[in-house]
KOLKOL-869308 format. One record per residue: x, y, z of N, C-alpha, C in turn; residue in three letters. Coordinates in pm, whole numbers, plus 50000, padded with zeros to 5 digits. Layout:
N
> n_xx n_yy n_zz ca_xx ca_yy ca_zz c_xx c_yy c_zz r
> X Y Z X Y Z X Y Z ALA
...
END
This chain:
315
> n_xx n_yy n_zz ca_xx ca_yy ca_zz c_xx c_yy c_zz r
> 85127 37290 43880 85195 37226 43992 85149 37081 44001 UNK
> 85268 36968 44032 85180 36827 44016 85231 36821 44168 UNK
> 85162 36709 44209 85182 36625 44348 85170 36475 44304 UNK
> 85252 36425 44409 85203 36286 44419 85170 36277 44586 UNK
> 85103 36198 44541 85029 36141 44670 85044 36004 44678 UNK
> 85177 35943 44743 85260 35841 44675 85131 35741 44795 UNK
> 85084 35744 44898 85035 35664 44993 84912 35666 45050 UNK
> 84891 35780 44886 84671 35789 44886 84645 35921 44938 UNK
> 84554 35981 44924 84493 36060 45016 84343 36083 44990 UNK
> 84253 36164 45060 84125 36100 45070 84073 36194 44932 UNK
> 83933 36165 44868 83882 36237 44734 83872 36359 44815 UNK
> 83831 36397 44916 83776 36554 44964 83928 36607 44880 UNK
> 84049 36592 44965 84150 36671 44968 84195 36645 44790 UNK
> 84169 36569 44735 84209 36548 44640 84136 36631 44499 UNK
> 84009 36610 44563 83885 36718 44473 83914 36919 44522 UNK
> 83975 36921 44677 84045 37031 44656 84141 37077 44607 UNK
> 84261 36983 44611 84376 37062 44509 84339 37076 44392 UNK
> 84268 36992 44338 84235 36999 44196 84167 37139 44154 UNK
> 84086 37197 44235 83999 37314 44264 84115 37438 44259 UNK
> 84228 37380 44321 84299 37451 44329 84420 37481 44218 UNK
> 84364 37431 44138 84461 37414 43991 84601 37307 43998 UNK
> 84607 37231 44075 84669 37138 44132 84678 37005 44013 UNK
> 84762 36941 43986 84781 36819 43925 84807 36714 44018 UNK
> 84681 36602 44056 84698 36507 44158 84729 36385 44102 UNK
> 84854 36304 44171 84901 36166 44129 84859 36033 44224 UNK
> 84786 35937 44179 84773 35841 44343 84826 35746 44324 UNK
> 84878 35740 44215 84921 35620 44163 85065 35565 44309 UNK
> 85085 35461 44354 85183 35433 44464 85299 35382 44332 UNK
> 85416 35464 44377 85505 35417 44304 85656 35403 44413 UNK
> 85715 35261 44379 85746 35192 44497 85902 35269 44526 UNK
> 85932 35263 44675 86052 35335 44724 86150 35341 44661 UNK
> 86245 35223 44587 86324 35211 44514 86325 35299 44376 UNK
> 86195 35328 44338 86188 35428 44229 86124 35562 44237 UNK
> 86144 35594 44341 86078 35730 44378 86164 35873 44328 UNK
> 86326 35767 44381 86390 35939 44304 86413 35995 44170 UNK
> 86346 35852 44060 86349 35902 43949 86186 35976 43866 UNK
> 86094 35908 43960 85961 35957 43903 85931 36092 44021 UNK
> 85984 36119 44104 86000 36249 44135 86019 36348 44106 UNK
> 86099 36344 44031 86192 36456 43927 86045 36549 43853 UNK
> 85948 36465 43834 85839 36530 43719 85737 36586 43865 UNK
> 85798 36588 43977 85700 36661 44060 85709 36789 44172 UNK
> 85628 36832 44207 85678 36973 44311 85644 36959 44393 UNK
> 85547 36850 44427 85545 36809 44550 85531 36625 44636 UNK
> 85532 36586 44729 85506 36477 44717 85421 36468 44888 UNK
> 85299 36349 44899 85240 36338 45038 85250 36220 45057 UNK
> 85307 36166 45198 85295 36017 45204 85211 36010 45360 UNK
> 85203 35862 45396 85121 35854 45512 85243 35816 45590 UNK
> 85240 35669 45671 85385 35565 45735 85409 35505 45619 UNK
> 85382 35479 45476 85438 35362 45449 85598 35409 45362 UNK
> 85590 35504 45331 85695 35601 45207 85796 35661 45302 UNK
> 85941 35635 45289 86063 35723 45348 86064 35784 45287 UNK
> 86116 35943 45313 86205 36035 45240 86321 36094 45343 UNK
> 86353 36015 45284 86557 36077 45365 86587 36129 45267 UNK
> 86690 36151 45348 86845 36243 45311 86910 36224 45160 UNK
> 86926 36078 45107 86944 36050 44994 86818 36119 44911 UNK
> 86699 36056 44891 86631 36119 44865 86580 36278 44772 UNK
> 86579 36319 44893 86559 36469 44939 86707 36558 44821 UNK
> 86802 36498 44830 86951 36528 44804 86908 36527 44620 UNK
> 86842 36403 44581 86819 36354 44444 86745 36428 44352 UNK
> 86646 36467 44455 86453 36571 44366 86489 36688 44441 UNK
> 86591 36812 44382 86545 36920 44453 86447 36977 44385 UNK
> 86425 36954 44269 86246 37006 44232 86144 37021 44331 UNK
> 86159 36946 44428 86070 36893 44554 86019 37023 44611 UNK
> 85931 37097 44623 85914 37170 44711 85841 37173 44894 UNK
> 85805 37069 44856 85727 37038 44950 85686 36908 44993 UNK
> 85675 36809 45139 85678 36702 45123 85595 36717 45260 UNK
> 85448 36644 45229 85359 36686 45311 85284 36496 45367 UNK
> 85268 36500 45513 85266 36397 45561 85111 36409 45610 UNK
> 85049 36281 45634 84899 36260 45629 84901 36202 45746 UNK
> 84888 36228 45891 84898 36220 45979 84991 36282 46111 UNK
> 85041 36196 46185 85110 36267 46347 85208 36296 46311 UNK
> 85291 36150 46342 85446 36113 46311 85546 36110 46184 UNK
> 85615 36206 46180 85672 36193 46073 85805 36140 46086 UNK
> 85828 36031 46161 85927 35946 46183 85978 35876 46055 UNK
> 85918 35894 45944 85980 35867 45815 86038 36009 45715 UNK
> 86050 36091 45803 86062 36185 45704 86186 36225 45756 UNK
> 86328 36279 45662 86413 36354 45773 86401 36496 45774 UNK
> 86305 36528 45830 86259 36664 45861 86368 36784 45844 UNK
> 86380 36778 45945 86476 36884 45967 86592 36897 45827 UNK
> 86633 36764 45782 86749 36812 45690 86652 36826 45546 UNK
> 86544 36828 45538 86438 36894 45421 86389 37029 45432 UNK
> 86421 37050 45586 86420 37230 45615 86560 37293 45571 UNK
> 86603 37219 45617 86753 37292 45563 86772 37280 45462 UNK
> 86683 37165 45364 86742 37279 45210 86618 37327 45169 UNK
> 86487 37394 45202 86445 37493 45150 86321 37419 45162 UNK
> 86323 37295 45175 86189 37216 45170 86107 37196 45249 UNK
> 85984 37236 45208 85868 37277 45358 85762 37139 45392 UNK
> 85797 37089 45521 85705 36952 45540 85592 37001 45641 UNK
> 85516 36935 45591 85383 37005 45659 85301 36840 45701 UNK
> 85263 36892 45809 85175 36732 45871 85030 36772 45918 UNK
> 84961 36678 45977 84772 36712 46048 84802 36630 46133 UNK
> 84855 36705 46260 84903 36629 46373 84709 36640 46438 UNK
> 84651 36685 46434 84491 36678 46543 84381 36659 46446 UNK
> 84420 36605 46296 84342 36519 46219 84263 36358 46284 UNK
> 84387 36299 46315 84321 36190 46387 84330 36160 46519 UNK
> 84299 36255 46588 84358 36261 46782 84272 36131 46730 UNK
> 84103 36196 46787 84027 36116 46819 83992 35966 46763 UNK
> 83979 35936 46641 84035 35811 46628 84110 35698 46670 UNK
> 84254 35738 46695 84330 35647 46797 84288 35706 46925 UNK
> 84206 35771 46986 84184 35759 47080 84053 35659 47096 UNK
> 83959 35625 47043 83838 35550 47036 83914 35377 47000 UNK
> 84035 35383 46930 84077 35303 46911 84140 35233 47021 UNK
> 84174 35332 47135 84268 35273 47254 84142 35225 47356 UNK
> 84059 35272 47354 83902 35211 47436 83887 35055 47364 UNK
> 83901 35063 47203 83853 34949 47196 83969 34860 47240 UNK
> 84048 34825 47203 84170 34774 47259 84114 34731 47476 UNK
> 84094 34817 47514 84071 34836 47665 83945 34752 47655 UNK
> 83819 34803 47614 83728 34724 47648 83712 34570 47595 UNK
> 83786 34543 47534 83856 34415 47471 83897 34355 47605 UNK
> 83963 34374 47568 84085 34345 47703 84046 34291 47828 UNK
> 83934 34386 47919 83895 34373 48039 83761 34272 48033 UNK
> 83724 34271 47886 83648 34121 47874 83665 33990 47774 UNK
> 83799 34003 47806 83851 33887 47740 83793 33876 47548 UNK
> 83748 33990 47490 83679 33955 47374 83752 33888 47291 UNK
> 83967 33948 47283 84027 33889 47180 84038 33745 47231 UNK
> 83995 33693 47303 84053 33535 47312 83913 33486 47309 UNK
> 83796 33543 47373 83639 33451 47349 83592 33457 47157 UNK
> 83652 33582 47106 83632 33572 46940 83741 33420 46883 UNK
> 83844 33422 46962 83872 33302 46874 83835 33156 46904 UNK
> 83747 33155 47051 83703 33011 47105 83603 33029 47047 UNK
> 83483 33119 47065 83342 33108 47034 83346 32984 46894 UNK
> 83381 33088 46782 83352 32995 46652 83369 32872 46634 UNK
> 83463 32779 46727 83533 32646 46769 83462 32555 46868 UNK
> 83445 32665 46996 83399 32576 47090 83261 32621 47148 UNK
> 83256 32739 47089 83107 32773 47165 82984 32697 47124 UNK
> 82993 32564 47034 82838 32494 47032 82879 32364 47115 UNK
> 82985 32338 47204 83000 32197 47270 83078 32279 47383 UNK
> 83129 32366 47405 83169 32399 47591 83132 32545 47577 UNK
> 82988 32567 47552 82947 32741 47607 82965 32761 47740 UNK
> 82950 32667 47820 82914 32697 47977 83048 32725 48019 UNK
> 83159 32631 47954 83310 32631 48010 83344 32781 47949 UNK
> 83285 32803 47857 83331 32923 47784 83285 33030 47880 UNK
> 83157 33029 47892 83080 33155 48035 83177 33142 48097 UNK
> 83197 33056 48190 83249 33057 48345 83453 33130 48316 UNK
> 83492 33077 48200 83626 33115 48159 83623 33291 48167 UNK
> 83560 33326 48081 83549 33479 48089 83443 33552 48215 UNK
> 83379 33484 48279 83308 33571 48357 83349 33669 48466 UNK
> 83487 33703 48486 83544 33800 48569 83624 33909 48493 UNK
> 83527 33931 48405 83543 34094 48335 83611 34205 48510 UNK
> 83610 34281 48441 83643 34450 48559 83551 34533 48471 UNK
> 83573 34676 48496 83511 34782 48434 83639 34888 48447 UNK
> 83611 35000 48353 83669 35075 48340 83660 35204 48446 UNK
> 83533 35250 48468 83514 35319 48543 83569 35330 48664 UNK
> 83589 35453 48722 83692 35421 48856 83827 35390 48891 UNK
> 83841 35340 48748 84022 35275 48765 84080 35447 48705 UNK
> 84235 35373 48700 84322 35486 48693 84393 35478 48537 UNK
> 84347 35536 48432 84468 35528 48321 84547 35581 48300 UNK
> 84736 35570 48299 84871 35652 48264 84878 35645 48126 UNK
> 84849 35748 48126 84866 35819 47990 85026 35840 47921 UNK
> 85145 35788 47893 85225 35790 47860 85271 35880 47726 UNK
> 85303 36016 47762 85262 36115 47604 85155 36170 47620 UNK
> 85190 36292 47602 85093 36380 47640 85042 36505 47530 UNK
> 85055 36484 47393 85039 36520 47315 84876 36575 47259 UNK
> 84857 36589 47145 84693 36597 47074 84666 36462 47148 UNK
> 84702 36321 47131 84608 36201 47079 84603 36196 47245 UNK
> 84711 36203 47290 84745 36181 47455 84610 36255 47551 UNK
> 84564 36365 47524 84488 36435 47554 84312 36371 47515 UNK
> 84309 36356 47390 84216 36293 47349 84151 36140 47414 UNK
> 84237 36111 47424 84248 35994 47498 84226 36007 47644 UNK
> 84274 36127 47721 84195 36132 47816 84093 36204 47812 UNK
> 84042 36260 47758 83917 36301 47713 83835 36167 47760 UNK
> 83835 36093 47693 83762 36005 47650 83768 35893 47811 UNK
> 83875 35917 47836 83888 35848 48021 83810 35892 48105 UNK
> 83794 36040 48106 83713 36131 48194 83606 36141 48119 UNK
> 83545 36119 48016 83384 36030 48013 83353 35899 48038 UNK
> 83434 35847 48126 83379 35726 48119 83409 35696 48312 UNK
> 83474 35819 48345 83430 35824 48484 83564 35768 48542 UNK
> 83692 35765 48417 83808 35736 48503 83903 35819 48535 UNK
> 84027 35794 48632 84105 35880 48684 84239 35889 48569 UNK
> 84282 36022 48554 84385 35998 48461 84505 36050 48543 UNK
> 84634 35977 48474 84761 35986 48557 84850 36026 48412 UNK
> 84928 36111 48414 84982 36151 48264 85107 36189 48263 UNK
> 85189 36148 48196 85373 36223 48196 85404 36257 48020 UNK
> 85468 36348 48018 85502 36414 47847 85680 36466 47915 UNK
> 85733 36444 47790 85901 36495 47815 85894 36652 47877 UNK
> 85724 36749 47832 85715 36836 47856 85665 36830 47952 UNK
> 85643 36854 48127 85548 36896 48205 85496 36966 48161 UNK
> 85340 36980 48191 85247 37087 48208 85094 37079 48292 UNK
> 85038 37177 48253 84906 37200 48340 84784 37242 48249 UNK
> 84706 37160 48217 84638 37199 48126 84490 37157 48188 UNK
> 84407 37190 48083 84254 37142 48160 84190 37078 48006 UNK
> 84105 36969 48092 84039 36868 47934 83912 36914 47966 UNK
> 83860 36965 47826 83717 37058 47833 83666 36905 47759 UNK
> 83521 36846 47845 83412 36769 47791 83298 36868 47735 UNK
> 83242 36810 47663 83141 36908 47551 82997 36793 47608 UNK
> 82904 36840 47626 82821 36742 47607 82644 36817 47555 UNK
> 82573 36760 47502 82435 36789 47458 82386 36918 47566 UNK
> 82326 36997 47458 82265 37110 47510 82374 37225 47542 UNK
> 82498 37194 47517 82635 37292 47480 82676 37342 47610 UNK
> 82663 37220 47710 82670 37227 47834 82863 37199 47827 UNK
> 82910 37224 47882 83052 37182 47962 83131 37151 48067 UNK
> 83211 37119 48088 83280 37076 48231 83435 37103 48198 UNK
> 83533 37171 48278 83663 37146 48188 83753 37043 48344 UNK
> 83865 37001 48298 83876 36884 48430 84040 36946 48445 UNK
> 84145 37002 48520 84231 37032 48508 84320 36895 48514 UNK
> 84442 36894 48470 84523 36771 48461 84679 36825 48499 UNK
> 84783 36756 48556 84905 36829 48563 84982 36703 48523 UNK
> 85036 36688 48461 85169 36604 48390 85246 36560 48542 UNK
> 85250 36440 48574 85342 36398 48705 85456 36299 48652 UNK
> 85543 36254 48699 85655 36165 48695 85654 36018 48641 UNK
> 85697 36017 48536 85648 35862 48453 85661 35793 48615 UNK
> 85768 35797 48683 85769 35679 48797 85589 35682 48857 UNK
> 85539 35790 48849 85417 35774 48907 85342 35744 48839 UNK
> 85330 35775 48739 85250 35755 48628 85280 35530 48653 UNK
> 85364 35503 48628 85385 35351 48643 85334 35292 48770 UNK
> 85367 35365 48880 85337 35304 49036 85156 35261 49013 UNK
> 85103 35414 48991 84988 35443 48990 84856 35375 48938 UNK
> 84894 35357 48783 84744 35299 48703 84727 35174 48698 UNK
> 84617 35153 48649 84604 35046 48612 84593 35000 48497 UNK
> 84600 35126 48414 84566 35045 48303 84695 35176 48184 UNK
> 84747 35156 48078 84844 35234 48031 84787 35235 47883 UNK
> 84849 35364 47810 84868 35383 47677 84952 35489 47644 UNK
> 85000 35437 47528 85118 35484 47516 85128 35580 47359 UNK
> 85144 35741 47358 85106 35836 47291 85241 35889 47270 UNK
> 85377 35831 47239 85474 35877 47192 85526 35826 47053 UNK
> 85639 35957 47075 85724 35937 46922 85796 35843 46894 UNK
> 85890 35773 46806 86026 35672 46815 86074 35693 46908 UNK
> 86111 35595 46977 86257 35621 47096 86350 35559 47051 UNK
> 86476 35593 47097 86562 35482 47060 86601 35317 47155 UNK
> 86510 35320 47271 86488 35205 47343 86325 35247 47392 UNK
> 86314 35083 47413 86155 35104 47482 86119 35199 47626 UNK
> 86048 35251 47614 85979 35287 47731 85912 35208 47827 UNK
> 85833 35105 47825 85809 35009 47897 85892 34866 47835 UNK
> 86013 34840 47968 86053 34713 48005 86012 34622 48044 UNK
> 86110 34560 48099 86097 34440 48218 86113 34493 48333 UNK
> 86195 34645 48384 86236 34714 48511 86075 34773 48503 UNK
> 86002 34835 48401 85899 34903 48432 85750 34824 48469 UNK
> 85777 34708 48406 85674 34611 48453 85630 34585 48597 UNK
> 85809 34536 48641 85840 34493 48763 85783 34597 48875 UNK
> 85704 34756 48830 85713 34845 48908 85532 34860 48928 UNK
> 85487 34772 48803 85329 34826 48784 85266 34766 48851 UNK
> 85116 34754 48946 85058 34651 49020 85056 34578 48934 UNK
> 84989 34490 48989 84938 34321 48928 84796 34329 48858 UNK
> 84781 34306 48741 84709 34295 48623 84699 34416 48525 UNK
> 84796 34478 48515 84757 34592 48457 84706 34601 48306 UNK
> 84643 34629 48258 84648 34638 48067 84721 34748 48024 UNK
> 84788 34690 47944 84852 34782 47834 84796 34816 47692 UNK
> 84812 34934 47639 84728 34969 47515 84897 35062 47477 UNK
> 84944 34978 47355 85025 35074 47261 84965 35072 47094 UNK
> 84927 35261 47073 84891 35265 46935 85002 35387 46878 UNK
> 85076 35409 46928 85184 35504 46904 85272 35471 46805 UNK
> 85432 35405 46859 85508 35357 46787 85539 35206 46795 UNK
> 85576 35088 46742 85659 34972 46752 85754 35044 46813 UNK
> 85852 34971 46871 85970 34990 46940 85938 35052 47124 UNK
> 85797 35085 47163 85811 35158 47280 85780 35088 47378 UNK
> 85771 34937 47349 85760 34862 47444 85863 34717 47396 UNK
> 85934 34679 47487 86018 34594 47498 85907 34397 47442 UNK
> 85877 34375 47348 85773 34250 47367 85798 34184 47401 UNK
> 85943 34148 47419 85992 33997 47488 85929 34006 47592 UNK
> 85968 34145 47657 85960 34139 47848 85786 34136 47848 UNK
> 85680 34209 47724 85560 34177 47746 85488 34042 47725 UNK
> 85572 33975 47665 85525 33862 47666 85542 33784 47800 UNK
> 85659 33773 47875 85681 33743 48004 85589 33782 48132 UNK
> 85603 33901 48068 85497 33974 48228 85300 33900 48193 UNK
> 85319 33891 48050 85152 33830 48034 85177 33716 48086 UNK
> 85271 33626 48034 85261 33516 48079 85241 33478 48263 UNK
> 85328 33587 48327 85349 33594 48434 85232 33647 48506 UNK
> 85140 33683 48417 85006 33770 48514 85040 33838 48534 UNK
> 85171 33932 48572 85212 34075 48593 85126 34205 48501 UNK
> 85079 34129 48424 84993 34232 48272 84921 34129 48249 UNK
> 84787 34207 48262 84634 34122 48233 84630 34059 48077 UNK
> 84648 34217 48014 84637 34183 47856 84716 34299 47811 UNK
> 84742 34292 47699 84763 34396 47584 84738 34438 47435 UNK
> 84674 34543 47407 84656 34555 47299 84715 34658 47246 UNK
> 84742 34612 47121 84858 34658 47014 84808 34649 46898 UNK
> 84851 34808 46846 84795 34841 46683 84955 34884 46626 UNK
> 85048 34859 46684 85180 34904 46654 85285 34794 46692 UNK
> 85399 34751 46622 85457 34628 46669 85619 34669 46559 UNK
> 85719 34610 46630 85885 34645 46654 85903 34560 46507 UNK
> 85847 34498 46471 85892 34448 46317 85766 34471 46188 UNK
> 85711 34545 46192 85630 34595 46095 85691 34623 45963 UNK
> 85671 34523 45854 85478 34428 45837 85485 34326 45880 UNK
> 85600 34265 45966 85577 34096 45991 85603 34102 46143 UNK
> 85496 34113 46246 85529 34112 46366 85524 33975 46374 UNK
> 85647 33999 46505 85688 33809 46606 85536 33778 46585 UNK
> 85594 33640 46568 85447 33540 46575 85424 33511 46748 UNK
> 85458 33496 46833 85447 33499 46986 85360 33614 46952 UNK
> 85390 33739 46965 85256 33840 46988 85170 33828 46895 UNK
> 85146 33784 46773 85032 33755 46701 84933 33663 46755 UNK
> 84998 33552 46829 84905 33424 46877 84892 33435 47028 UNK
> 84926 33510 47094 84923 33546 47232 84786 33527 47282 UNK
> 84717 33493 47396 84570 33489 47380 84518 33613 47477 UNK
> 84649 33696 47525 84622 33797 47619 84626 33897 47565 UNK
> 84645 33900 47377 84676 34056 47326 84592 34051 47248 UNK
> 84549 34183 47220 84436 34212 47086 84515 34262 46995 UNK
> 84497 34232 46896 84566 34319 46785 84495 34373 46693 UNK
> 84553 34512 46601 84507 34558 46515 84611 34593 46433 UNK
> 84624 34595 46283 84740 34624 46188 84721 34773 46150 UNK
> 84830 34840 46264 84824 34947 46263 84718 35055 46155 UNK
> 84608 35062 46233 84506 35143 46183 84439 35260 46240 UNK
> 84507 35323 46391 84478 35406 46424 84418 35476 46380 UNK
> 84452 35598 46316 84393 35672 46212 84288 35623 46100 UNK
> 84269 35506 46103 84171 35490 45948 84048 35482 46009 UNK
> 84005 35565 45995 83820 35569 45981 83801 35667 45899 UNK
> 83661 35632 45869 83624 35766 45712 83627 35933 45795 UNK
> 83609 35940 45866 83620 36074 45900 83744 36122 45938 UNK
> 83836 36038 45977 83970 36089 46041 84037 36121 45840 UNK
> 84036 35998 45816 84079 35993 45634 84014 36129 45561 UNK
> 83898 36202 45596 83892 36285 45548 83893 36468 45575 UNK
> 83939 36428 45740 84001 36561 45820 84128 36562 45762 UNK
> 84187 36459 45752 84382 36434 45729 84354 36492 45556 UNK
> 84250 36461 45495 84237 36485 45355 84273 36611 45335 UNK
> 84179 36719 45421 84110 36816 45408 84218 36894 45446 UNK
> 84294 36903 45587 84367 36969 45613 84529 36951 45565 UNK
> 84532 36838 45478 84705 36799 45414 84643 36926 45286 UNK
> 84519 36921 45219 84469 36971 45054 84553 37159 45146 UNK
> 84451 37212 45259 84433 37305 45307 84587 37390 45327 UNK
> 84667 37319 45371 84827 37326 45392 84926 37350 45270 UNK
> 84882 37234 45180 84943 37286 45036 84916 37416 44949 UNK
> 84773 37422 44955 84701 37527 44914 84819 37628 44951 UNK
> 84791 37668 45105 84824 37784 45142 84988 37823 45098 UNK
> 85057 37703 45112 85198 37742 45107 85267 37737 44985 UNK
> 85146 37707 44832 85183 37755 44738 85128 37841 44628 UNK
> 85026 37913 44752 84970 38012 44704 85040 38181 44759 UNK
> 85137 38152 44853 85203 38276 44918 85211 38345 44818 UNK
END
């Protein structure tokens, strides 16, 4: 059985299929030529960067299987790869926690000005340090405030996890209502579990102060210019989800406007070349979409993409 692993995957998972009598490919071979070097394979794994549509899918029915290394499989057309026989398999709670540590940093950024003092320091911090102190010295804290959790998923959850250690209030909406409870773990195998109930994006917006955003593609943004207009005054925004779920024109307006303190963004509506306005913004942090990459998330996503294939072509 060969695979490609058109968009990498980590040595763990890769030293397992092999274990598993598996033929592994890493070589990236580019979109335009995928449906002909396909043909020599039975399976294929990509991360975000590789489509497989409909054309595609239609071209390699050799394909048995087309297995995704992370959440979103917003590049894949799922469903019409079920319907012809082809089984897609993903590690949606491979990297909760990751983009969730990732949306803190973004936040604690944010509430102390780090993305805009990292780009004065190196410039101006040996001739206006003092102007530089006094510029940033009205940080906030996290603690105590309120974060809307937008998506309420694995990462959505994780993410408040990580709110309710740090002593803040969480406010949460998912297309699904529900009622669930976030179990903290801490030293000595002690616990606490915190119940949570999914309330009304309108509240979820009235409410926080501070947002992140844990959904799929939409086909329009979720936060506007109408939803801005609804949030108190300074709020931070944190999107590590999708490009497209926030409107940037209108975020650039509302920063400009003080309506939104800051924002940080690991996801952006023209990816690989986001607007230069949100690149140079001095109120946004950015990261090129890396949610997921840390060595341990890269090698849960490894472990459990190797673990998935295994099983479903060993039936």
């Amino acid at each position: 059985m060969k695979i490609l692993a058109n968009d990498g995957i980590d040595p763990i998972g890769k030293e397992l299929l092999e274990k598993a009598g598996f033929q592994v490919d890493t070589e990236t071979i580019a979109q335009d030529q995928l449906a002909e070097a396909l043909k020599k394979y039975d399976a294929i794994t990509v991360r975000s960067a590789t489509k497989i549509r409909k054309e595609l899918i239609d071209a390699v029915p050799n394909i048995k299987l087309i297995g995704r290394g992370g959440v979103g499989m917003d590049n894949i057309d799922v469903e019409y790869a079920r319907s012809q026989g082809v089984a897609v398999v993903n590690t949606p709670a491979a990297s909760s926690l990751s983009v969730a540590e990732l949306v803190f940093s973004h936040l604690f950024t944010g509430i102390r000005f780090l993305q805009d003092s990292n780009r004065k320091m190196p410039v101006e911090g040996s001739t206006q340090f003092n102007n530089l102190k006094k510029a940033y010295a009205k940080g906030t804290e996290l603690s105590g405030k309120t974060i809307g959790i937008i998506g309420f998923g694995r990462i959505g959850r994780a993410t408040a996890k990580v709110a309710l250690g740090l002593g803040m209030n969480v406010l949460a909406y998912d297309l699904y209502p529900s009622e669930s409870e976030i179990t903290l773990e801490f030293q000595g195998g002690k616990s606490v579990s915190i119940p949570i109930k999914t309330v009304s994006l309108d509240e979820v917006i009235a409410g926080s102060d501070f947002f992140s955003l844990h959904t799929p593609f939409a086909d329009k943004p979720i936060l506007g210019a109408e939803e801005f207009a609804k949030m108190k005054n300074g709020v931070g925004i944190v999107n590590c989800s999708r490009g497209g779920t926030i409107d940037e024109h209108a975020l650039i307006e509302a920063l400009d406007s003080g309506k939104v303190a800051f924002s940080g963004l690991d996801v952006f509506d023209n990816e690989p070349t986001p607007l230069a306005a949100i690149l140079t913004h001095p109120k946004i942090s950015l990261t090129p979409h890396i949610g997921a990459s840390t060595n341990e998330a890269q090698e849960r996503i490894g472990t459990e993409l190797a673990t998935l294939i295994i099983e479903h072509f060993k039936k």
